[in-house]
C-alpha positions as a Markdown table, in Angstrom:
| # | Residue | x | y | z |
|---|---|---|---|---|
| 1 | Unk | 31.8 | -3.5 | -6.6 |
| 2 | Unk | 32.0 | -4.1 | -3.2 |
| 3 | Unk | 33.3 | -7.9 | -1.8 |
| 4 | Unk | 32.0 | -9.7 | 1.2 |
| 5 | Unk | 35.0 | -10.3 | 3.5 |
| 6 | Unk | 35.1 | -14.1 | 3.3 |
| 7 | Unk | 34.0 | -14.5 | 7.3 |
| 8 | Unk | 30.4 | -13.5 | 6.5 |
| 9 | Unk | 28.5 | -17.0 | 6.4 |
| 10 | Unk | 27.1 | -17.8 | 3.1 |
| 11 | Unk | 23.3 | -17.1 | 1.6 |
| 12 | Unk | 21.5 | -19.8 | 1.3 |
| 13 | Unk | 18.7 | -21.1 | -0.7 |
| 14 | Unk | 16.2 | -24.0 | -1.2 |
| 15 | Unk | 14.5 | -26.4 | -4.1 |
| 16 | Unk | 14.6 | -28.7 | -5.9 |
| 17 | Unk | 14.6 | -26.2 | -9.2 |
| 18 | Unk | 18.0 | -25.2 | -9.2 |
| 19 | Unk | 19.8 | -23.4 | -11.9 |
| 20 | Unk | 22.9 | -24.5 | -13.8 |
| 21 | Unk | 24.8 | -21.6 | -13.9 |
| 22 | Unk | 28.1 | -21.4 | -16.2 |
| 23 | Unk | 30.9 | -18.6 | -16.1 |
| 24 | Unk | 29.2 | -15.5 | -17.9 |
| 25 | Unk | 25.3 | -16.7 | -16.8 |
| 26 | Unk | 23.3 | -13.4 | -16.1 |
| 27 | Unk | 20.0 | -13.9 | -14.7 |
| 28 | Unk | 17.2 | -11.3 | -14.1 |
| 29 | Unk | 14.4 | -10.7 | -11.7 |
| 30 | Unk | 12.1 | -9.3 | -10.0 |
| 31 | Unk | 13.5 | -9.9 | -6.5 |
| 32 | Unk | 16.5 | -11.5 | -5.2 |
| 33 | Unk | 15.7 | -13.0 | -1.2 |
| 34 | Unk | 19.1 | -13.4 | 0.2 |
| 35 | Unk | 18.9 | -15.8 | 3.3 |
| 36 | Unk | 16.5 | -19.2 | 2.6 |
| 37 | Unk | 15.7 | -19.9 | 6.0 |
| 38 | Unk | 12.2 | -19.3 | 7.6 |
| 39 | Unk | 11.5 | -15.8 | 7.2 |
| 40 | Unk | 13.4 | -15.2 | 3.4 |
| 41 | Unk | 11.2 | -18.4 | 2.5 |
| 42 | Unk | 7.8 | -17.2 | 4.0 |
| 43 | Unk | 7.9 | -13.8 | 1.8 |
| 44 | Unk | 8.9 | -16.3 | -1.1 |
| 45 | Unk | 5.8 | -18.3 | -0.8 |
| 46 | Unk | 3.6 | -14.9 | 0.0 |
| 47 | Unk | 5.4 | -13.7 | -3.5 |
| 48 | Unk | 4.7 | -17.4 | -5.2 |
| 49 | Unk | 1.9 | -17.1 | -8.3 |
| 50 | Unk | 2.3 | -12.9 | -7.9 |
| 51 | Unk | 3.5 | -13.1 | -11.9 |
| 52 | Unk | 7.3 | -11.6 | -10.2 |
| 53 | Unk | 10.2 | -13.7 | -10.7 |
| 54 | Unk | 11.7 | -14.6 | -7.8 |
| 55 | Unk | 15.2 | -15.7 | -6.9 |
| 56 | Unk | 16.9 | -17.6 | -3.5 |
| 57 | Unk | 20.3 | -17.5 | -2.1 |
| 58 | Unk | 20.8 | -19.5 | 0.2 |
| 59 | Unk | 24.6 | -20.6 | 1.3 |
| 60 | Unk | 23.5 | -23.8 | 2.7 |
| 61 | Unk | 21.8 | -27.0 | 1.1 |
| 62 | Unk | 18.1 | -27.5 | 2.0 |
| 63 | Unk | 18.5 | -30.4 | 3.7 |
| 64 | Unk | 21.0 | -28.4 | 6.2 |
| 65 | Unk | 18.9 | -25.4 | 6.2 |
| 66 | Unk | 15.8 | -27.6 | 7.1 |
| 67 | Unk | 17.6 | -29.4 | 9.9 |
| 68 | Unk | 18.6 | -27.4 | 12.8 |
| 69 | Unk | 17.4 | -28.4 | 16.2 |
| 70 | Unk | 15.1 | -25.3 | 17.3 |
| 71 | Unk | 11.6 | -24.8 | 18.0 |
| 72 | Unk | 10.0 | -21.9 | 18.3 |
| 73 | Unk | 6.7 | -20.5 | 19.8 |
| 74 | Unk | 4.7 | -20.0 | 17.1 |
| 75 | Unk | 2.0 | -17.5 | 17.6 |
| 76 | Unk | -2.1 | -17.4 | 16.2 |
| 77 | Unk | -1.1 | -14.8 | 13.7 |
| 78 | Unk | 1.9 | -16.5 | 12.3 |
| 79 | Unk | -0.2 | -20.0 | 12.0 |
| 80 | Unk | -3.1 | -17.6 | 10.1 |
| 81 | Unk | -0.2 | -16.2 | 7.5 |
| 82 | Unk | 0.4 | -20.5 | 6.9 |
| 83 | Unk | -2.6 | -20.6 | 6.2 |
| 84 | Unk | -3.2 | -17.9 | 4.0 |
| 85 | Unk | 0.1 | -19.8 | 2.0 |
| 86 | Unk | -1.4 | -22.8 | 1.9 |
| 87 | Unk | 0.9 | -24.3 | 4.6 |
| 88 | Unk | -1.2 | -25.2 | 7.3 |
| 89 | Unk | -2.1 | -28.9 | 6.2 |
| 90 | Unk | 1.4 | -29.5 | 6.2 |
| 91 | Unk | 2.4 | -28.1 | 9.5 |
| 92 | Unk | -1.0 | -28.3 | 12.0 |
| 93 | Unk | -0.5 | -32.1 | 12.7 |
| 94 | Unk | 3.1 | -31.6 | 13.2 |
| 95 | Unk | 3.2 | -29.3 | 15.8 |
| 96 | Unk | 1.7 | -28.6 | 19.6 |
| 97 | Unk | -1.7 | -26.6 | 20.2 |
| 98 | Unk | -1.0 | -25.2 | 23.1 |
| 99 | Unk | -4.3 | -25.3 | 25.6 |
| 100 | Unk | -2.6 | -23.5 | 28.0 |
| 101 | Unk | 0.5 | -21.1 | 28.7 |
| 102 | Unk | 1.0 | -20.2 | 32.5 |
| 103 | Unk | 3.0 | -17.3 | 33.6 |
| 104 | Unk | 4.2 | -17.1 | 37.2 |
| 105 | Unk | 7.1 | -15.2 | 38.5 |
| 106 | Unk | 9.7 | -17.2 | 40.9 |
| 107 | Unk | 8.4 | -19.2 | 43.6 |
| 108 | Unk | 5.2 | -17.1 | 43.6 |
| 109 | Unk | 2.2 | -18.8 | 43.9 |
| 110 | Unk | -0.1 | -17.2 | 42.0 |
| 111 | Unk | -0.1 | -17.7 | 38.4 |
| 112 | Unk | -1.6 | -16.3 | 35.3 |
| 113 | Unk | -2.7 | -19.4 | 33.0 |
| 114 | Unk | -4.4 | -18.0 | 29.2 |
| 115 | Unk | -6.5 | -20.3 | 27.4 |
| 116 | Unk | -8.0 | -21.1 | 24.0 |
| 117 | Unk | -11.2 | -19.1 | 24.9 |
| 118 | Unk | -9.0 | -15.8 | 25.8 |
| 119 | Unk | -7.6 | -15.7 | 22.2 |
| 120 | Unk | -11.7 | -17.2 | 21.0 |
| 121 | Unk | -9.4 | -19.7 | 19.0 |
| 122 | Unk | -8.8 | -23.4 | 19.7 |
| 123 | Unk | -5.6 | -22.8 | 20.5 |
| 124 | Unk | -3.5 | -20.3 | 22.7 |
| 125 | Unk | -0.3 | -20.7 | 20.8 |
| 126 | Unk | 1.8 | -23.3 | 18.9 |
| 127 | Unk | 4.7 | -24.9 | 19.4 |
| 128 | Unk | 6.7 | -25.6 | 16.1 |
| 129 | Unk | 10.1 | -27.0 | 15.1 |
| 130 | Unk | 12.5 | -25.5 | 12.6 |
| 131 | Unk | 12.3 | -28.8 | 10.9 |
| 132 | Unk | 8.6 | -29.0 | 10.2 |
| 133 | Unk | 8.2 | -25.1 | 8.9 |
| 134 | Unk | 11.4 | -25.3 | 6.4 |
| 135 | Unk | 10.4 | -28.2 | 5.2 |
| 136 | Unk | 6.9 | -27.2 | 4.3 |
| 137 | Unk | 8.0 | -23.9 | 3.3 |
| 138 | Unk | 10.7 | -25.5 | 1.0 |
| 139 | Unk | 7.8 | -27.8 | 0.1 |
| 140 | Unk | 5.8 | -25.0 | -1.5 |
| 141 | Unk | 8.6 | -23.3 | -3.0 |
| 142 | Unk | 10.2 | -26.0 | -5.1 |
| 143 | Unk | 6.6 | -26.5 | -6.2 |
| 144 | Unk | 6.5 | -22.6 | -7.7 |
| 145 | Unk | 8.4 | -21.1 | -10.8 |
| 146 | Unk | 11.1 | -19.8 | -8.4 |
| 147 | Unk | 15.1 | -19.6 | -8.8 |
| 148 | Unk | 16.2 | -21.3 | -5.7 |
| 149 | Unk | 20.7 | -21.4 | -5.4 |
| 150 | Unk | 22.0 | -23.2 | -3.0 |
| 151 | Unk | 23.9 | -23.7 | -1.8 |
| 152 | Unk | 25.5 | -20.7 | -3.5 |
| 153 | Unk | 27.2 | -17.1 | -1.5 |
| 154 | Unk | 26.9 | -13.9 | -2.6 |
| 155 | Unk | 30.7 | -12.4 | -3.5 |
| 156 | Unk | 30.0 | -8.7 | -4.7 |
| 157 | Unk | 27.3 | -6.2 | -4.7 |
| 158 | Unk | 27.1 | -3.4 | -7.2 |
| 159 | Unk | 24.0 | -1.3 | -6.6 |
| 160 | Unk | 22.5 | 0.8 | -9.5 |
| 161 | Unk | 20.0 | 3.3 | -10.5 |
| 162 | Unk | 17.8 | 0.5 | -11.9 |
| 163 | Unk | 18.5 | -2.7 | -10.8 |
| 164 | Unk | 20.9 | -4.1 | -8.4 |
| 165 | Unk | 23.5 | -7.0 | -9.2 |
| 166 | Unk | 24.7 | -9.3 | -7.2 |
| 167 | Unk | 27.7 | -11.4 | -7.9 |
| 168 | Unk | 26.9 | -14.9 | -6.7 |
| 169 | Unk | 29.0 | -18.1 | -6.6 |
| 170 | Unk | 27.8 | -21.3 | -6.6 |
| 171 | Unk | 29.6 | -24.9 | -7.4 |
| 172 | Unk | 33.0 | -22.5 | -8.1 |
| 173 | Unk | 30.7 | -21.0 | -11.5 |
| 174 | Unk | 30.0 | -17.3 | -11.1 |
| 175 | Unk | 26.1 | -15.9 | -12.0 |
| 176 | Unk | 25.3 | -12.1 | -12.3 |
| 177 | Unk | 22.0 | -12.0 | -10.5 |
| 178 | Unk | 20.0 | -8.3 | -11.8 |
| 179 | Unk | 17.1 | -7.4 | -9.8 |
| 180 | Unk | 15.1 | -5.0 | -9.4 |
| 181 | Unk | 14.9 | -5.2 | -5.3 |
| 182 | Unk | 16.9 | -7.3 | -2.9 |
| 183 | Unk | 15.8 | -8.6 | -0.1 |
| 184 | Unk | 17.9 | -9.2 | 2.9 |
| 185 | Unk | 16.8 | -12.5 | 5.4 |
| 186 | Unk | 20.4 | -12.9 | 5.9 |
| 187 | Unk | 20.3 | -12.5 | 10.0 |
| 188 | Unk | 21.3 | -10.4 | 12.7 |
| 189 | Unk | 24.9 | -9.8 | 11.4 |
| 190 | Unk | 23.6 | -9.4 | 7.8 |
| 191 | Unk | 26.5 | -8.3 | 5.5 |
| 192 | Unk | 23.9 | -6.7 | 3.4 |
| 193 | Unk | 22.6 | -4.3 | 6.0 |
| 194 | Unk | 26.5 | -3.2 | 6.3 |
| 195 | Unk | 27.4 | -3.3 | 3.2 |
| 196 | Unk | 24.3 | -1.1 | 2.4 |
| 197 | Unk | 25.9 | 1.1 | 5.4 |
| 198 | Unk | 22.4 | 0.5 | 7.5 |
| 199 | Unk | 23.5 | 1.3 | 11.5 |
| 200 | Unk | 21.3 | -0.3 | 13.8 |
| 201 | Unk | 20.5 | 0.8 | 17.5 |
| 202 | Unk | 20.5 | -1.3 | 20.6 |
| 203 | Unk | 22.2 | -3.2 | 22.8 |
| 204 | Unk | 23.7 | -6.9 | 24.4 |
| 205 | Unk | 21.9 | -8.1 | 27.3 |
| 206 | Unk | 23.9 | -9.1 | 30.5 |
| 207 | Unk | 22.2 | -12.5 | 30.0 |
| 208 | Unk | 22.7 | -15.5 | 27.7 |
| 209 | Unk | 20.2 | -18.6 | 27.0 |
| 210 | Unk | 20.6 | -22.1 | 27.2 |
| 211 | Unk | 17.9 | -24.2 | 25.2 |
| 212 | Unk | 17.6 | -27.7 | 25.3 |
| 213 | Unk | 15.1 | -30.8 | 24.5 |
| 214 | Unk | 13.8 | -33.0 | 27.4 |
| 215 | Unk | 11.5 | -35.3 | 27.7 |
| 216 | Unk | 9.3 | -35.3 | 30.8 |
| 217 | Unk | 8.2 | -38.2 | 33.0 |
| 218 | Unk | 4.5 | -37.3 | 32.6 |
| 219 | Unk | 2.4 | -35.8 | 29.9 |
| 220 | Unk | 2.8 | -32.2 | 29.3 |
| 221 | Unk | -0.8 | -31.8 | 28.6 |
| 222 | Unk | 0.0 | -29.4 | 25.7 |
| 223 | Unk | 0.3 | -26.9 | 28.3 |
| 224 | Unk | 3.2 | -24.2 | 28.1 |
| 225 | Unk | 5.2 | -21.8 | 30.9 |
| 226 | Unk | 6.7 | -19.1 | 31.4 |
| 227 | Unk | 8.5 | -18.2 | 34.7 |
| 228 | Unk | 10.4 | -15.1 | 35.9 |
| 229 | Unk | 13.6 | -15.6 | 37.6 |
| 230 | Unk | 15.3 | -13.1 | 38.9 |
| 231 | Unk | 18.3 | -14.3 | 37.4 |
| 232 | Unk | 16.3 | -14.1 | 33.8 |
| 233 | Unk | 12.7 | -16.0 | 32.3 |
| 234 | Unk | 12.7 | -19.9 | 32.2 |
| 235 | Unk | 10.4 | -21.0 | 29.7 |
| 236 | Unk | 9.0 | -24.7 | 28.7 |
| 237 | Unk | 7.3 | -25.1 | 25.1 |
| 238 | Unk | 5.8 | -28.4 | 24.9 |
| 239 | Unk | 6.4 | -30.6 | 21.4 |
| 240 | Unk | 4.8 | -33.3 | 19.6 |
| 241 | Unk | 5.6 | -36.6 | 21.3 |
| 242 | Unk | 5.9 | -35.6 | 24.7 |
| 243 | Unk | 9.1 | -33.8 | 24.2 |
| 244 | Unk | 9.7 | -29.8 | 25.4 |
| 245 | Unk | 12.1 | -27.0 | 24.7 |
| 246 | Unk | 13.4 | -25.3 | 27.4 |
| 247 | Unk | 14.6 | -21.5 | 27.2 |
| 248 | Unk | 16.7 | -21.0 | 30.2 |
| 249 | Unk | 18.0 | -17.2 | 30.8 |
| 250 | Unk | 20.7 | -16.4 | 33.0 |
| 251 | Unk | 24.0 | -14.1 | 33.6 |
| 252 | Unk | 26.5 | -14.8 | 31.3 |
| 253 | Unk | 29.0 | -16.0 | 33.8 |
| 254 | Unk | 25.8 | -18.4 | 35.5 |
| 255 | Unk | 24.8 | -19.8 | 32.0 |
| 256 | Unk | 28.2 | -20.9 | 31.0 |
| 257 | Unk | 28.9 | -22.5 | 34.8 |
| 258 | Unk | 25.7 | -24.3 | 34.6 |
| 259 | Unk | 27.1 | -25.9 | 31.0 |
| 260 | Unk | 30.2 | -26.4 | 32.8 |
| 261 | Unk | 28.5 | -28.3 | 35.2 |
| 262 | Unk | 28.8 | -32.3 | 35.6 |
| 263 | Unk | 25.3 | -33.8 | 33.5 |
| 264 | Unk | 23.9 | -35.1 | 37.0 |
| 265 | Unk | 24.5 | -31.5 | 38.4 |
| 266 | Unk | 23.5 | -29.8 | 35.5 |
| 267 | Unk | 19.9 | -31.9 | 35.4 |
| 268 | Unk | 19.2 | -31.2 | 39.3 |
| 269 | Unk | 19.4 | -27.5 | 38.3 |
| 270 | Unk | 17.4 | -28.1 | 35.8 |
| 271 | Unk | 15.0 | -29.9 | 37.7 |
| 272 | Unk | 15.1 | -27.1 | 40.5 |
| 273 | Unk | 13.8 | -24.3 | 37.6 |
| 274 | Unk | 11.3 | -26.3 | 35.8 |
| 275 | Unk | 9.2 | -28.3 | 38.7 |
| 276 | Unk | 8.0 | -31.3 | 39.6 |
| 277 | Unk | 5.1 | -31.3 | 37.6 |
| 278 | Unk | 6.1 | -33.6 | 34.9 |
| 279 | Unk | 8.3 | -36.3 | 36.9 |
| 280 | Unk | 11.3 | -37.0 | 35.9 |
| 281 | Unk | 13.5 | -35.6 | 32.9 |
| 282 | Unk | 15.7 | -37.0 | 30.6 |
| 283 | Unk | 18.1 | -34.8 | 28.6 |
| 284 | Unk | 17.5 | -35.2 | 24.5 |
| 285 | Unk | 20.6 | -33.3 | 23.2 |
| 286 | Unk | 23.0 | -31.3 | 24.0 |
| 287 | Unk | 22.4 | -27.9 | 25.7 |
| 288 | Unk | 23.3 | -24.6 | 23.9 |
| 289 | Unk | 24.4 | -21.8 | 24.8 |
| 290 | Unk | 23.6 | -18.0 | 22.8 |
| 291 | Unk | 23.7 | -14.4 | 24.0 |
| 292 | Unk | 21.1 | -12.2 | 24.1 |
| 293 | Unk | 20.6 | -8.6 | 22.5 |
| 294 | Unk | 18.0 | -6.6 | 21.5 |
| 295 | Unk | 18.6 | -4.7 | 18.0 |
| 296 | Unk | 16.5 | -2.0 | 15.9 |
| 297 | Unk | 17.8 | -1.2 | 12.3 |
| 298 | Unk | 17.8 | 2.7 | 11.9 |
| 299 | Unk | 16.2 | 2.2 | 8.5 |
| 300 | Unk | 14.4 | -1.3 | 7.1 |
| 301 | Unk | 14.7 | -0.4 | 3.2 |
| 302 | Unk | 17.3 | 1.7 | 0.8 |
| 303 | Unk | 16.4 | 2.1 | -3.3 |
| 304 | Unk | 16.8 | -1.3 | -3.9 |
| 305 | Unk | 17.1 | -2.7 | -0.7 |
| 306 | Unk | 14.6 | -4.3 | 1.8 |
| 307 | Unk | 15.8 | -6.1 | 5.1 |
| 308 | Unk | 13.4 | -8.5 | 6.9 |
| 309 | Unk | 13.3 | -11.0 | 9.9 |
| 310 | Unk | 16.7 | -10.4 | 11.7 |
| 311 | Unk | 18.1 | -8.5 | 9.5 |
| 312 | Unk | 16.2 | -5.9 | 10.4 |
| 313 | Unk | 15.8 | -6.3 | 14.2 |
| 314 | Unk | 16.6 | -8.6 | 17.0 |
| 315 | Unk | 14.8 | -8.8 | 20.7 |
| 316 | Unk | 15.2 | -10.7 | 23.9 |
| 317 | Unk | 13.3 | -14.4 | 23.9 |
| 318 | Unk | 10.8 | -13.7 | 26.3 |
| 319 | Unk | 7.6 | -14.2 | 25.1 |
| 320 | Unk | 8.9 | -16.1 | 22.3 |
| 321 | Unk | 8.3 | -12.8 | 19.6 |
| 322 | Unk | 11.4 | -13.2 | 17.6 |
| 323 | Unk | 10.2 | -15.6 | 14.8 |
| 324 | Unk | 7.1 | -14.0 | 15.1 |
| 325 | Unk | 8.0 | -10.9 | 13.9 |
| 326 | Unk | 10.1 | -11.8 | 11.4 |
| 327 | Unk | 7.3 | -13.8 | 9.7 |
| 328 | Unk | 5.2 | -10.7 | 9.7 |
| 329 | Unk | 7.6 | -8.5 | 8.0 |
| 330 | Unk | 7.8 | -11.0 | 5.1 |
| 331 | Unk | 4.0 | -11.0 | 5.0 |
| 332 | Unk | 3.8 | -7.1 | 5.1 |
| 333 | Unk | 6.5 | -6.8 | 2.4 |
| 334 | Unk | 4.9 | -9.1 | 0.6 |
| 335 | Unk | 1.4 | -7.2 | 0.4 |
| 336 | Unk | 3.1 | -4.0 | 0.0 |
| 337 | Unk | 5.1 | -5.4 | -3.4 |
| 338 | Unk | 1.5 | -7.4 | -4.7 |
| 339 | Unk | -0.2 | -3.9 | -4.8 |
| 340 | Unk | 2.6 | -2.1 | -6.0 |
| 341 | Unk | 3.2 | -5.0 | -9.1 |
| 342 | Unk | -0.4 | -4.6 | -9.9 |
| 343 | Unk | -0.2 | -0.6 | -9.7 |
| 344 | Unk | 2.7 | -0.9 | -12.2 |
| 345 | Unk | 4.8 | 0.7 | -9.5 |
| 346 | Unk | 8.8 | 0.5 | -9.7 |
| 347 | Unk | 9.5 | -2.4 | -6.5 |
| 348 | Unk | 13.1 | -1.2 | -5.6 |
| 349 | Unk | 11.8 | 2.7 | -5.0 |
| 350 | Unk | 11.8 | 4.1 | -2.1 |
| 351 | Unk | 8.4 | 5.7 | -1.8 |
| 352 | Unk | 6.9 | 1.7 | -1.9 |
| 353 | Unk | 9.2 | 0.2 | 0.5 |
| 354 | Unk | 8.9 | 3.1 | 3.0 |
| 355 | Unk | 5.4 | 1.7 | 3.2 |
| 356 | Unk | 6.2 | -1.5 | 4.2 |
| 357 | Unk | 9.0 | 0.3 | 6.6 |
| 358 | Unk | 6.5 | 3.0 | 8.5 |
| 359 | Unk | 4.1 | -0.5 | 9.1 |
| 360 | Unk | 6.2 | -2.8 | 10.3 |
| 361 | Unk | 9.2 | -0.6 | 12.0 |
| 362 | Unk | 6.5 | 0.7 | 14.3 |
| 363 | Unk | 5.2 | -1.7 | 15.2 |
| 364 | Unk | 8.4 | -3.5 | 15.9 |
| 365 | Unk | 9.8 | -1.1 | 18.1 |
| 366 | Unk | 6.1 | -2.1 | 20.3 |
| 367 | Unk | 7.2 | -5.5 | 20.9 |
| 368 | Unk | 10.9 | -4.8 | 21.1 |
| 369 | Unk | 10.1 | -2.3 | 23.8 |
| 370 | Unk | 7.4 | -5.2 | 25.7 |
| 371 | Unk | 10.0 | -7.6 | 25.5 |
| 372 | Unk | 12.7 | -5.1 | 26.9 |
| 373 | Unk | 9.9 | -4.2 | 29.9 |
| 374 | Unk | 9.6 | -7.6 | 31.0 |
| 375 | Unk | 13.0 | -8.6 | 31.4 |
| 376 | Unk | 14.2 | -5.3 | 33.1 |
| 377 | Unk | 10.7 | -5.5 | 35.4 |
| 378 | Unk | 11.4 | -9.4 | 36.4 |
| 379 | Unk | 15.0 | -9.9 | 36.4 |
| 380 | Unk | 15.7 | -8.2 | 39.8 |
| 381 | Unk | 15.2 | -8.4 | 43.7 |
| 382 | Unk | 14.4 | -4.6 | 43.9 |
| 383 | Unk | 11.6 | -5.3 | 46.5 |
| 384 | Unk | 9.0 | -2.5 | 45.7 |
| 385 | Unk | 9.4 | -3.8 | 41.9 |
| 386 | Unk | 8.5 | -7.3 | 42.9 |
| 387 | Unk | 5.6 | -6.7 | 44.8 |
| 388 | Unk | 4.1 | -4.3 | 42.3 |
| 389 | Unk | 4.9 | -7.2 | 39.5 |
| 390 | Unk | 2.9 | -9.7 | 41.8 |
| 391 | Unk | 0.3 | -7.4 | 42.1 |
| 392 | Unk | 0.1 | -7.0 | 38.1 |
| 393 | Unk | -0.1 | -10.9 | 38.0 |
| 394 | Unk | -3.0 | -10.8 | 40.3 |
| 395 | Unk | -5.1 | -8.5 | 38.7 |
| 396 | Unk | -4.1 | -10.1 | 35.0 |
| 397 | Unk | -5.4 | -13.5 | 36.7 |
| 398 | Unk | -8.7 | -12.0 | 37.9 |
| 399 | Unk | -9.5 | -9.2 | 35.1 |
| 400 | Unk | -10.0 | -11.2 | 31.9 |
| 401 | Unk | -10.1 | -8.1 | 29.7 |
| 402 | Unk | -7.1 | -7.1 | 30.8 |
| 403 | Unk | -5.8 | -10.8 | 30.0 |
| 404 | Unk | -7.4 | -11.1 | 26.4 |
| 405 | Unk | -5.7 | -7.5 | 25.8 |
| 406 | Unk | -2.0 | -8.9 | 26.8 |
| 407 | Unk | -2.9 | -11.6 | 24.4 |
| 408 | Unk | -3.2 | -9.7 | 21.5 |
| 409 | Unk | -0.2 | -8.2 | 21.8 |
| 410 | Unk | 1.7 | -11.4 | 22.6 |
| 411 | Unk | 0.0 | -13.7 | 19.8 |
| 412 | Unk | 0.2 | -10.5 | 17.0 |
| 413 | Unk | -3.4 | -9.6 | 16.8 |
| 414 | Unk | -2.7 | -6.4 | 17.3 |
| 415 | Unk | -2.1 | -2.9 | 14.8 |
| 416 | Unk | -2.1 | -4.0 | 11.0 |
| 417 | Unk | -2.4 | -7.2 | 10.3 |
| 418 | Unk | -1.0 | -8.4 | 6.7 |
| 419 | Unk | -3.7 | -9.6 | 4.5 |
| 420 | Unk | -1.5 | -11.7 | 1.6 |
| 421 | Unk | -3.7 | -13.3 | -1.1 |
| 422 | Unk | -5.1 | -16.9 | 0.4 |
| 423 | Unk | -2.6 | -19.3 | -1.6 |
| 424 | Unk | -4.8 | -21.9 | -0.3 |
């Protein structure tokens, strides 16, 4: 067996049907989801009533997996996988329908604004807190027949021909966990994927992000932006209760001076990137600081092995894809195992995860490689560059084909979209 150096954070899980485990306690499955945040949780409740028995490791306990202070941009095909799960009476009145999401680059002053009728939805996008997806996730898990462990780590991996066991520790008792496929949602430094010996390609961006929660002066009118810097994007998501989220991209060295900065100096700079066109600001919490990198996983799955979410890939913030991805990977792995239960099919081969991996690595690489484009194309002074990048914001503003068309890539409605069972 091989251990986890001690350094690797925990896997976490989440509900309220936890299981007592004593010193020789084996436990079998179907499928063992190793990370029980967002995206390990989402292909839980995709996998919920499938007739597979499902187990969560989750190093943390719900309520500090459910409380981290993040929102996310949240895009029309993420909000129609909720809904499929059942999900979306619990989350739709908690979050932001955006009506608008402007895109502008610098101090140029024409813009790019899409709207609900682009997309024919009524809404462009959504603006959703960590908060209000784990808990309804975590909601519709503890309500299913599903081992949840947390908090609990996984200590040693032993992969076999049949099943693979994993040695997991929880309240200093040890539990032999057998299943037939393991699922990694364990994040971008998943010890799974190198323990599993997975190299990924990619690389770290010369840029880092601050993010922070204001609240404006004035209304934000559900309204959110986007603007090219060419020191790196600033972006403004707009939250229930006239809050926002900024996402503010700059050089290393830049990003941790502006943190450095006294608080009035720091919100003048702040006030300088986002405008004038809510008033005044007031900070809500304390700004943080996280580097940037974009990441591809060489290979998704292994016999036995699947990765998902981060684990699998990792892109810049721009456009707000990261979450988005990850939820439709869980959603695609979850299909791909439904069919292959009710085939009778072996879950931890290879030839039935390689489906799941030629659907959603390809398409991945698509927004990895969009999110890559923008920030090399706005993130300069090269002079030809910027003038051809106004002119593409010009003609997206006046060609509304062209518009709708950059909207389905950015909101997911684009290549295969998963089609889980309506747990409605």
């Amino acid at each position: 067996m091989v251990s986890f150096p001690s350094s690797h954070p925990s896997y976490l899980p989440t509900a309220a049907a936890a299981l007592e485990t004593g010193p020789a306690t084996v436990l079998t499955v179907d499928i063992a989801i190793v990370g029980g945040g967002i995206i390990g949780l989402t292909l839980a409740a995709a996998l919920r009533n499938s007739g597979l028995t499902i187990a969560i490791i989750e190093a943390q306990t719900p309520e500090q997996a459910a409380s981290r202070q993040r929102a996310y941009a949240f895009s029309l095909t993420s909000a129609q996988i909720f809904q499929n799960l059942g999900l979306w009476p619990l989350v739709a009145p908690n979050i932001t329908h955006f009506q608008g999401v402007r895109l502008s680059d610098g101090d140029h002053p024409q813009t790019v604004e899409f709207c609900p009728e682009d997309a024919g939805t009524d809404a462009v996008y959504y603006g959703a807190e960590h908060s209000v997806l784990m808990r309804a996730l975590q909601q519709a898990v503890a309500a299913a027949s599903i081992h949840s462990l947390s908090p609990a780590r996984v200590v040693a991996v032993n992969a076999e021909a049949a099943a693979t066991c994993l040695q997991v520790e929880r309240d200093n008792h040890q539990l032999t966990l057998q299943a037939t496929l393991v699922v990694a949602a364990d994040g971008a430094t998943s010890p799974l994927r190198q323990q599993a010996g997975i190299s990924t390609f990619g690389w770290r961006y010369w840029q880092s992000c601050i993010t922070a929660l204001l609240e404006p002066e004035q209304p934000h009118q559900n309204t959110a932006y986007e603007r090219f810097w060419p020191s790196g994007p600033f972006a403004i998501l707009p939250l229930p209760g006239n809050r926002c989220q900024i996402v503010w991209t700059a050089p290393h060295a830049e990003a941790q001076a502006l943190l450095n900065l006294p608080r009035e100096q720091f919100m003048a700079e702040l006030h300088r990137r986002y405008g004038s066109q809510m008033g005044r600001l007031k900070l809500l919490n304390e700004p943080r600081l996280f580097p940037v990198q974009l990441m591809q996983s060489r290979s998704y799955v292994q016999p036995r092995l699947a990765l998902i979410g981060d684990a699998a890939h990792c892109c810049h913030p721009v456009g707000g894809q990261g979450l988005n991805m990850g939820i439709r990977d869980a959603a695609a792995l979850a299909e791909v195992l439904v069919e292959a239960h009710q085939q009778g099919e072996d879950l931890g081969a290879l030839s039935v995860l390689r489906r799941y991996e030629r659907w959603r690595r390809r398409e991945n690489w698509l927004i990895l490689s969009f999110t890559d484009f923008l920030t090399r194309c706005f993130s300069n002074r090269f002079f030809p560059l910027v003038l051809l990048r106004q002119l593409g914001i010009n003609v997206l503003h006046q060609v509304r084909p062209l518009r709708q068309s950059a909207l389905r890539l950015m909101t997911g409605r684009f290549g295969r979209i998963p089609q889980i069972p309506d747990r409605r």
